[in-house]
Phi, psi and omega in degrees: 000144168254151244266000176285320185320287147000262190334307157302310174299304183318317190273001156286318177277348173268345161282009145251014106004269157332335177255015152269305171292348191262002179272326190266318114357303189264014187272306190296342171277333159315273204323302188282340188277346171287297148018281203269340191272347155343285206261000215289331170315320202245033186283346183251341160340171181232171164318119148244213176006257189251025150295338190290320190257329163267018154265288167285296182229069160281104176278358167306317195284321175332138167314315177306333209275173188278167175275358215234358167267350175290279201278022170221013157261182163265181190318298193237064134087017171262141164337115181320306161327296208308156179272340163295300208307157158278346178100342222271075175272127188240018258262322200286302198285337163297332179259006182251349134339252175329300189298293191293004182270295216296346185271311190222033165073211206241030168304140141302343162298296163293352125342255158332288187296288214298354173253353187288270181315306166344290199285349178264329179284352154304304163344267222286324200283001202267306170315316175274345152300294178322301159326282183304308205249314216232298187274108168297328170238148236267006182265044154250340178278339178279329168290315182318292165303346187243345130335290212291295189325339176243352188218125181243127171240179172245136195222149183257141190267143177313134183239141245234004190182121177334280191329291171304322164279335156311299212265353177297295170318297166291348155293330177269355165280275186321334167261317150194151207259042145299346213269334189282358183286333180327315184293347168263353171271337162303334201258355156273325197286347176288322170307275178307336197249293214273314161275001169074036191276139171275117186314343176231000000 
């Protein structure tokens, strides 16, 4: 072929190209802006219930305190030991605390936004799992993410490995410990979906 030729076929595939990435863009620029206009009411709010104790008087989350009292307290910062403590370890959501107290102090605004970005970058990632793993076509993965983006559940997302799914699951127990039912919902969906067993 000759390179006037070249030129041409390169400059065909990329102008068909282009209106699929830029369609695929604007499905993600949909999702976080819906996101943020969702949630954007509860960007001036203040810390309540149970943020005030596991937050305002925490003492884990202070800049000062050690990084090494997040994995060896419960949730709202008493000793694991202790007759008191509630049992509750959250050590990952307790350090993502402390990182938004050291960025932007005890505002309740910078909250807020950071749980804001937190549910839209879930959003666009529930979509491209959705894409990639579960759906051919891809306005059904965008209903899916836009579903979610407004009625937010805990949901366990298709996993690309035992291995992914393991180290996912303890985060999520560490964050919160409702998070170990992931593993039981892997172990029916393995059951149920994937050997194709009929439940009773």
């Amino acid at each position: 072929m000759t390179a006037p030729g070249r030129e041409k076929k390169a400059r065909q595939l990329r102008v068909s190209v282009r209106p699929e990435a830029m369609w695929a863009a604007g499905r993600y620029a949909v999702l976080a802006a819906l996101c943020a206009l969702c949630y954007s009411n509860s960007l001036h709010g203040e810390l309540v219930h149970d943020d005030v104790w596991a937050i305002s008087n925490n003492p884990d989350v202070r800049p000062g305190s050690s990084l090494g009292n997040i994995f060896s307290n419960d949730f709202w910062g008493k000793r694991m030991a202790d007759n008191t403590s509630h049992k509750s370890y959250r050590p990952l959501c307790i350090l993502t605390f402390k990182l938004n107290i050291l960025l932007g102090g005890m505002t309740p605004f910078y909250f807020h936004v950071v749980n804001v970005c937190l549910h839209s970058a879930v959003t666009c990632l529930l979509m491209h799992t959705c894409e990639r793993c579960v759906f051919d076509d891809s306005r059904l993965a965008f209903t899916t993410a836009l579903l979610f983006s407004v009625h937010p559940i805990h949901t366990e997302a298709e996993l690309w490995s035992l291995v992914a799914s393991l180290v996912l699951g303890t985060c999520a127990m560490l964050v919160k410990e409702t998070g170990v039912t992931v593993f039981g919902v892997c172990v029916l969906y393995d059951a149920l979906v994937l050997c194709r067993r009929p439940l009773i």
